[in-house]
N, C-alpha and C positions, 0 to 999 in steps of 0.2 A: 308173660311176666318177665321173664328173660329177656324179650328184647327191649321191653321198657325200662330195666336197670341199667340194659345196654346204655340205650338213650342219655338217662341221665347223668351218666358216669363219663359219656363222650361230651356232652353240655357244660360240665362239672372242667373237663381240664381243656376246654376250651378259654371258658372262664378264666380262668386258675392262669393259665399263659399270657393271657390278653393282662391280668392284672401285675403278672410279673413283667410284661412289656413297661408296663406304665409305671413304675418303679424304678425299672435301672438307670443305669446313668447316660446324660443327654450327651446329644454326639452336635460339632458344628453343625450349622444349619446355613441357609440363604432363602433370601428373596427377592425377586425382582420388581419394582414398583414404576409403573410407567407414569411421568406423573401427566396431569391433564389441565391446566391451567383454563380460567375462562378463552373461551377462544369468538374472534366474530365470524358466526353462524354462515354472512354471506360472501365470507371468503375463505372460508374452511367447512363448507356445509356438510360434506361426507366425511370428513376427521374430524368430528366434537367429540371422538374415542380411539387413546391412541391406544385399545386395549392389544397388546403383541398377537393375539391368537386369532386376529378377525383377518379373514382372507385380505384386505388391502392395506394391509398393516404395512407390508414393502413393496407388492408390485399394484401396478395400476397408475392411473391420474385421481387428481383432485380439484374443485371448480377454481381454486387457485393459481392451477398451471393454466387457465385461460389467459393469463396474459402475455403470452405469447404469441395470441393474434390480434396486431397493431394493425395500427390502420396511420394515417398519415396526419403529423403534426410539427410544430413550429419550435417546442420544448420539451426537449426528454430529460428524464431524469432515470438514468438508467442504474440500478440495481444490481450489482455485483459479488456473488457469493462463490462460493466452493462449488455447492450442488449436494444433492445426495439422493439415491436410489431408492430411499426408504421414503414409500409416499407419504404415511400421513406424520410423518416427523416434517416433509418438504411443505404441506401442508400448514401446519402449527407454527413452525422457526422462520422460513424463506417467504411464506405466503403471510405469515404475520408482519412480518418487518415491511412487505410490499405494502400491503391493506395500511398501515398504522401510513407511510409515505403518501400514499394516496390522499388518504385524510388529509394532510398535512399541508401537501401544497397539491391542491386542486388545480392548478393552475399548468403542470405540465402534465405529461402521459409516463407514466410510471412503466418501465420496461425489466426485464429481466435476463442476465445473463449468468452464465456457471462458469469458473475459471478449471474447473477439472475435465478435460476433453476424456478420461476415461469413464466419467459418469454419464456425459452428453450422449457418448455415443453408446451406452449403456440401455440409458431410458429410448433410445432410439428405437432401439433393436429391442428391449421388451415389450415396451409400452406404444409405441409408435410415437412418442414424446419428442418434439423437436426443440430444443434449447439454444440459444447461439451462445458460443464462447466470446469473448470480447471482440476481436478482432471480426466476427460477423454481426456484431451487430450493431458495430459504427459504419460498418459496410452498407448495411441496412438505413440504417437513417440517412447516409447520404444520396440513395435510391430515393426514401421518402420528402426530401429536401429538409431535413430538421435545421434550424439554424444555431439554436442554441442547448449545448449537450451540458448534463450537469452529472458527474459519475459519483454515485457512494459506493466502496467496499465495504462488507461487511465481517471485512477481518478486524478480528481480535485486536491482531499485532501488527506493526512495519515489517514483515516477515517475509518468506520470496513469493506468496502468492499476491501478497499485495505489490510489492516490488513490481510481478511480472505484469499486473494490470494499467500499472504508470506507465514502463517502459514502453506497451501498445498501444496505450491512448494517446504518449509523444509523438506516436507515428502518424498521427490524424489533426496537427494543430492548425493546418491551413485548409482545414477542409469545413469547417462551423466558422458562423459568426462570434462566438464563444464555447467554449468549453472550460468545465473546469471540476477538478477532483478532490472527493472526502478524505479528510484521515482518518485511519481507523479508530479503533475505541483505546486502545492505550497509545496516548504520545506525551504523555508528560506523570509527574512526582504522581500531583493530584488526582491521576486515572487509576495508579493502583489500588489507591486507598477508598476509589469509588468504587471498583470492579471488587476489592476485597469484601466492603459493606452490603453490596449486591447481594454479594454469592452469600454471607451467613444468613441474608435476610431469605433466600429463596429454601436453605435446608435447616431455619430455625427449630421445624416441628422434630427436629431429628436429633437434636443437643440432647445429650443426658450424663450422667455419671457414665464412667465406664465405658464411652463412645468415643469412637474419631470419626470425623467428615473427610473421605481421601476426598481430593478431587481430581478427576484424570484431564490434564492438558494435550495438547496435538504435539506439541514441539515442532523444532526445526533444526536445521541447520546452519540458518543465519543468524548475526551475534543476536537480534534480538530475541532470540530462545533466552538469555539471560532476566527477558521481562518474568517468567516463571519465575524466578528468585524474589525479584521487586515482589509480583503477587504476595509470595509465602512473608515477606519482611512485611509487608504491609498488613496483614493477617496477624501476624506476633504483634506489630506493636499496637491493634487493634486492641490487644487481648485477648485473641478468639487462639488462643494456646492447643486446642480440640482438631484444628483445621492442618490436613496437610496437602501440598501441592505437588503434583506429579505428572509425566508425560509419557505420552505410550510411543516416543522417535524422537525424543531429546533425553536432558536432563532436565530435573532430575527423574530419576528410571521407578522403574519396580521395585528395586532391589534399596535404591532410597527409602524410596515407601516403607518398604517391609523394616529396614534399621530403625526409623523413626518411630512407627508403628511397636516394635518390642520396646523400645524406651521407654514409651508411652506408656506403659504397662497395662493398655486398653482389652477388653472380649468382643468388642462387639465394633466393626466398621462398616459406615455408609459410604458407597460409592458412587459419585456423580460425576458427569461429564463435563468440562467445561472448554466447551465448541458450541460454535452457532450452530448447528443441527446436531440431534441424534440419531446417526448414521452406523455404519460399520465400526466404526473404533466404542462408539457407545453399545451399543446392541451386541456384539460379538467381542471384541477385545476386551471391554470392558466386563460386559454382564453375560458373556455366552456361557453356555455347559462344558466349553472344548477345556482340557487341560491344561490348555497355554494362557486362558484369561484372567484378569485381575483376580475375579470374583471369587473362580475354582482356584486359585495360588494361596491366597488368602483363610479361604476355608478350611484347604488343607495344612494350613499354619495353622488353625485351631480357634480361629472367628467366626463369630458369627456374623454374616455380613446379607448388609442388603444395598441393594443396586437402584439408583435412582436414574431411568432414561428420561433427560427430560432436555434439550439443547438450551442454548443459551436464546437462541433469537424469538423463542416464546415465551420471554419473560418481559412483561411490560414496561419493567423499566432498562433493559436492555435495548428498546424498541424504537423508547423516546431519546436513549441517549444518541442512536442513529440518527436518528428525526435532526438533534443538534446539530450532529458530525455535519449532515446536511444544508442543514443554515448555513453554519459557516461555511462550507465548500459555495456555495452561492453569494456569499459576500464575499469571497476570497479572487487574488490576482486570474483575470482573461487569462490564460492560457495559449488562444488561438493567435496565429498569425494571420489569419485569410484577410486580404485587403488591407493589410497594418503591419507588415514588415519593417515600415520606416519606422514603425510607433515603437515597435522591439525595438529597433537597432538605435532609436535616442535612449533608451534605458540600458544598454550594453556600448557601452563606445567601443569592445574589442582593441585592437591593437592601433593605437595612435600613432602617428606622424614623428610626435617628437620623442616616442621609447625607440625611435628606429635610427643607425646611422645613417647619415646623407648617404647615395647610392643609388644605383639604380637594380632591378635584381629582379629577375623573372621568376612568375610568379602561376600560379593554377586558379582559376576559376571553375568553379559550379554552377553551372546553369540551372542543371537535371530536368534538359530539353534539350533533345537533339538538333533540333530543327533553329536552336538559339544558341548556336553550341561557339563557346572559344576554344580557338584553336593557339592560339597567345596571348599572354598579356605579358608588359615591361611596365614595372610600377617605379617611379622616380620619387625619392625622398628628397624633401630640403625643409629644415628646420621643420614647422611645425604644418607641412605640406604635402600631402603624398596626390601625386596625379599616376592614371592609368590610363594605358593606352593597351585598348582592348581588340584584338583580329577577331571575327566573328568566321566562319567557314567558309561564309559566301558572299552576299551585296542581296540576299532578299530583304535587307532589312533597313528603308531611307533613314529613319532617324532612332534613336533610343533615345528614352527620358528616363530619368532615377526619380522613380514614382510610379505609381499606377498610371495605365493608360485614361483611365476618367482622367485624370490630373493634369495629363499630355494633353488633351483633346481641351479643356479648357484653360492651358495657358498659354503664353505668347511665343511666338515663332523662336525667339532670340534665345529662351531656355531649353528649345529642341537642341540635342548633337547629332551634328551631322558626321558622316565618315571623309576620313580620305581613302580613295583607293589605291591598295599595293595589292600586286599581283593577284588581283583578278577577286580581291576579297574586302571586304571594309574595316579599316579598322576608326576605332570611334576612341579620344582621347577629353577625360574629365577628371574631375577632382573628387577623391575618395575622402570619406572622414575616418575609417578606419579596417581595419583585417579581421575576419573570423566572423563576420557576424552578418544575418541576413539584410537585404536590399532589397526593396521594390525596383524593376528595371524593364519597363514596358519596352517594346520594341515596332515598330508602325512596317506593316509591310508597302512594299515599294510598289506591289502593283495592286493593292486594295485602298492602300491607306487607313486600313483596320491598324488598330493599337492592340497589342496581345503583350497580355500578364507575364511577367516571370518574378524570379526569387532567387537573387544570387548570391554569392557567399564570394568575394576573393580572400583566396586561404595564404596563410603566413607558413606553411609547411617548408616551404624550398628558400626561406628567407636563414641564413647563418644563423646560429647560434649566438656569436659575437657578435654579431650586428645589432640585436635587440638588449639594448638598455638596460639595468636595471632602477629602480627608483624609491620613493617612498610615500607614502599614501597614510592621510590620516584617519584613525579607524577607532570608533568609539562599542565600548562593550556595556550591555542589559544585560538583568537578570541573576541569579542567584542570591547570596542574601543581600549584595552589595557593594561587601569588602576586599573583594578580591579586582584587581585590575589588569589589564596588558598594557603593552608600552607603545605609544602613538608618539611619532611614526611611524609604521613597521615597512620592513622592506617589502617591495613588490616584485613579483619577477614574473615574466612571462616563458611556457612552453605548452607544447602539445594544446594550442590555441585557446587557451584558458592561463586568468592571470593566478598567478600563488603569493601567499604573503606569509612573512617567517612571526608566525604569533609566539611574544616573549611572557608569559604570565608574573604576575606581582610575587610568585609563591612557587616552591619545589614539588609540591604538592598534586600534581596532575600529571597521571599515569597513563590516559589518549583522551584523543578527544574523534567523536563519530562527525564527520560530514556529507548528509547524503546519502547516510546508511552506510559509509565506509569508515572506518575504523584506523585512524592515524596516530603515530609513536612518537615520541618525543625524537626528535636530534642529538639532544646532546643527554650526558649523564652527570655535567657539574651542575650547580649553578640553577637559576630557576628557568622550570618546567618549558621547552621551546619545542613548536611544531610549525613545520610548512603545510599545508594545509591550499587547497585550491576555494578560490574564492568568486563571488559577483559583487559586481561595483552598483551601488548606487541602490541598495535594497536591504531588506533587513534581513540576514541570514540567522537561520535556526541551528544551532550545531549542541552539542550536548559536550559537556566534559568533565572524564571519572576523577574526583579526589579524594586522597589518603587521610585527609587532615581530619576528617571527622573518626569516629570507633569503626566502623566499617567504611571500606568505600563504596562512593556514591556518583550515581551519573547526576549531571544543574545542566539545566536547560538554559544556553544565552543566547544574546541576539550581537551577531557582529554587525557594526555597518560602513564600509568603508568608503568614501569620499573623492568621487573620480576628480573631482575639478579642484582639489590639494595635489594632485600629483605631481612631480618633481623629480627629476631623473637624476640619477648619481654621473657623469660623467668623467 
């Protein structure tokens, strides 16, 4: 009997506790929600769940990463991402954007590369995963003979990872038939306001009274970390007022977050990632248990918050707007030099004849062949005429033609140059049409009579300073609403083998203007808005430039175009 009153007496304040648990007052909470979008089955087959707790959640492969083994073909369209360690996020984001490319243009071989060498050699060493970074895997297709390279990034931004994938692929322009590269997903007004629409449409189910959407950006260091701002301005004038933008290695920071966030006078934040994969910064800085992440910061502020891993590059319409970035990088300007140096160099005239004083002035050539190598050149100006007279090292070489060897080989004797010999070496004298810019210059050897290729450059470096002209050049401006103008003819001036021209704006109102991802100030401080600014002749330059005149400042996308064959030298 005793110990049955025991019993129920211990039953009784069991109860009795359990129910005072379920009474008192609720404490923050979190969640973490991985989300899982349709995926295709046969190119994601072992990620159709990107549930966090299943052992290949981060390490392993996925039938995805088989495209990595090429096989030999004629057009590639090579694939350019970050990378990330987390398989079945690489799976869903990287392996989606491939599959969806694939579909798209059947017509080349869809490849893959990572611009993060510490992920590459990451998955190396776990996984036995072999990835090439950019730079091996145009290595790679010149082993396979590809002829024509078509590169998409699948950055966000013009940021330095996109930056660094141009500057490597410049290094490969004579080595394809073509080649040529995607912009990423933000390059103009209308990209924010798409990217904005995107992102409410992907965490609509998550709107409520009482809620904010953070969303966590990567940041950078380069000016276009300011595109986070555009994002968030383009989100406000949405009217999506609920939505805030942040980045976990730019601005704006956490600590943004968290001011806007009290304003807000919200309980309850969702946090999503917004990068093309959900990696490390998503899964751990964003949504990890450790103390330093968004999720645990926030919590301990007194939200309730839940965590959305979900990257950008498995969202379909994220996928398709790649797909576009794509198209147009395939209708957009060759790129390559291979066998068409002269075809460049009539769309670059470089430094002409008549921006130069009469004179004569020694000068540097670039062969970049030993074996073709000048040892001098004397380049004589007169009026609107520059001749060179080029030493070559030795006399292996009976004639050179300014052209490809095919060209040499089918045209007439009389358009060969012959040398004369001084001192034991050849030197060979012709008519230049300009400095700085590359040359076809086949060269026949003297005991084969084989024609061999080169690419030369003769450089304006050791040319005076005073000696080079300055002039004027007419130049017409596109784009923004209209109203605003520069002043034509603007000066031209040539240094550091590139021409500049002093753009004078209709208006005081513009505070720089970006060329090429550089970031240029005005000159003066009276008077309307002027910059020097380095320019190409004869093509339609994209430059952007900030003005004050509207309630906030804004970057306007226009089109310079300046007009080699107006030019006119001030003398």
């Amino acid at each position: 009997m005793k110990a049955t009153k025991f019993l129920a007496l211990l039953i009784a304040i069991v109860l009795g506790m359990a129910l005072f648990t379920s009474c008192s007052k609720s404490t923050p909470t979190s969640q973490n929600v991985t989300a899982t979008p349709p995926t295709d089955t046969s190119t994601a087959s072992d990620a159709t769940s990107a549930d966090a707790t299943s052992a290949d959640y981060e390490a392993g492969t996925n039938a995805a990463d088989d495209i990595v083994k090429t096989t030999f073909a004629d057009k590639v369209l090579l694939v350019v991402s970050f990378g990330t360690s987390f398989n079945q996020s690489r799976a869903l984001t990287i392996g989606g954007i491939e599959a969806a490319m694939k579909e798209a243009y059947p017509d080349y071989q869809v490849r893959r590369a990572f611009s993060s060498q510490i992920i590459i050699d990451k998955l190396a060493s776990r996984d036995g995963l072999r990835i090439d970074n950019v730079k091996q895997a145009l290595d790679r297709m010149i082993l396979d003979g590809v002829k024509d390279v078509v590169i998409q990034p699948t950055t966000v931004m013009e940021g330095i990872e996109y930056n660094s994938i141009v500057d490597t692929a410049m290094q490969y322009t004579d080595k394809f038939d073509s080649l040529r590269i995607g912009l990423p997903l933000l390059d103009s007004d209308a990209d924010f306001v798409k990217l904005a629409d995107i992102s409410v449409g992907i965490t609509s189910q998550y709107r409520a009274a009482d809620t904010a959407i953070v969303f966590m950006g990567h940041g950078t260091s380069a000016p276009s970390n300011s595109d986070y701002a555009s994002i968030q301005n383009a989100l406000t004038s949405e009217g999506y007022n609920d939505y805030i933008v942040g980045t976990v290695e730019g601005t704006p920071t956490l600590d943004d977050v968290r001011a806007d966030l009290k304003q807000m006078g919200v309980h309850k934040v969702v946090l999503r990632d917004l990068m093309e994969v959900a990696g490390d910064h998503a899964n751990n800085d964003m949504a990890g248990d450790g103390p330093d992440s968004w999720k645990s910061i926030l919590t301990a502020d007194g939200y309730e918050v839940t965590t959305v891993i979900e990257g950008l590059g498995q969202v379909p319409a994220i996928q398709d707007w790649l797909v576009s970035r794509t198209k147009d990088a395939m209708n957009s300007t060759n790129l390559s030099t291979k066998d068409s140096a002269t075809a460049s160099a009539a769309a670059d005239p470089g430094l002409t004849a008549n921006r130069i004083k009469d004179g004569t002035y020694s000068i540097t050539v670039d062969t970049g062949d030993s074996m073709f190598r000048a040892v001098d050149c004397q380049l004589t100006v007169k009026g609107d005429t520059m001749t060179a007279a080029m030493t070559l090292s030795g006399t292996g070489f009976s004639h050179i033609y300014m052209g490809i060897g095919e060209q040499a080989a089918a045209d007439t004797e009389d358009h060969l140059i012959s040398p004369q010999v001084v001192n034991d070496r050849n030197v060979f004298t012709f008519t230049l049409s300009g400095l700085d810019k590359r040359l076809d210059c086949s060269g026949q050897s003297a005991r084969e009579t084989t024609w061999y290729d080169h690419v030369v450059t003769f450089q304006s470096s050791n040319i005076p300073a005073d000696a080079i002209l300055p002039a004027q050049i007419d130049v017409t401006l596109t784009g923004g609403s209209g109203k605003s103008t520069v002043q034509s003819p603007a000066t031209l001036t040539y240094k550091d083998a590139s021409n500049w021209a002093e753009i004078v704006w209709s208006s005081a109102s513009y505070t720089y203007m970006i060329v090429d991802g550089t970031q240029y100030n005005p000159t003066n401080t009276d008077g309307n808005s002027t910059f020097e600014i380095p320019v190409k002749l004869d093509t339609d330059m994209q430059v952007k430039a900030n003005t004050v005149a509207m309630s906030t400042p804004h970057e306007i996308d226009y089109t310079l175009h300046f007009d080699s064959s107006s030019i006119k030298t001030i003398k």
